[in-house]
Steps between C-alpha positions, in 0.01 A plus 500: 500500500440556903772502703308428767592136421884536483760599737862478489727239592721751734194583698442410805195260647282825669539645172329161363226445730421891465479397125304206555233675723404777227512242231232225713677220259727345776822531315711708256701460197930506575707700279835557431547773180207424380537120521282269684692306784294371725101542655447616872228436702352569815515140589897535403514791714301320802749187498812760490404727816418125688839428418659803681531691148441877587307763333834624338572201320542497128214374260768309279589269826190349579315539107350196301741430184318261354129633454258532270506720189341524162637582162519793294283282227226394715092537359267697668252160546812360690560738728169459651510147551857563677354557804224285548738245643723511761585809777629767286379847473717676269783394292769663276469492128891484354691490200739221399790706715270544834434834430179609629229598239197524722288374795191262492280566821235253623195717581409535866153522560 
């Protein structure tokens, strides 16, 4: 798996958008001992530091909770079609208890 995708809840939101720029997906994967919590993204990030949140601030306060994720169980043919609709560029795949198994990455040309 690339952790280029994932960063850690107690991080901060520099630490993010320094993720986010080597990764060119516009957002990351929140975890929390393994477990998936939450998706950043840069547009999560953007609406923070207009509302006076500082560079400092903690991932966990400003993360999506309720994104989008795929299970464990999921066929190859539907993973590909996962993306074709909708905004999303890369989303966890998770067991049944959140833990992170891998993550699917929508190619950037």
């Amino acid at each position: 798996m690339n952790k280029i995708y994932i960063i850690n809840y107690d991080m901060t939101i520099n630490d993010a958008l320094v993720q986010i720029e080597r990764n060119r997906h516009r957002s990351l994967i929140v975890l929390k001992c393994n477990k998936v919590v939450g998706t950043i993204s840069d547009g999560d990030i953007r609406r923070a530091l207009i509302n006076d949140a500082l560079g400092i601030t903690v991932v966990s306060s400003i993360m999506n909770k309720d994104f989008h994720y795929l299970n464990s169980k999921i066929k190859d043919n539907e993973k590909l079609e996962y993306f074709e609709n909708g905004n999303i560029f890369i989303a966890p795949i998770i067991d049944n208890d959140f833990n992170l198994i891998d993550v699917l990455a929508k190619d950037i040309p």
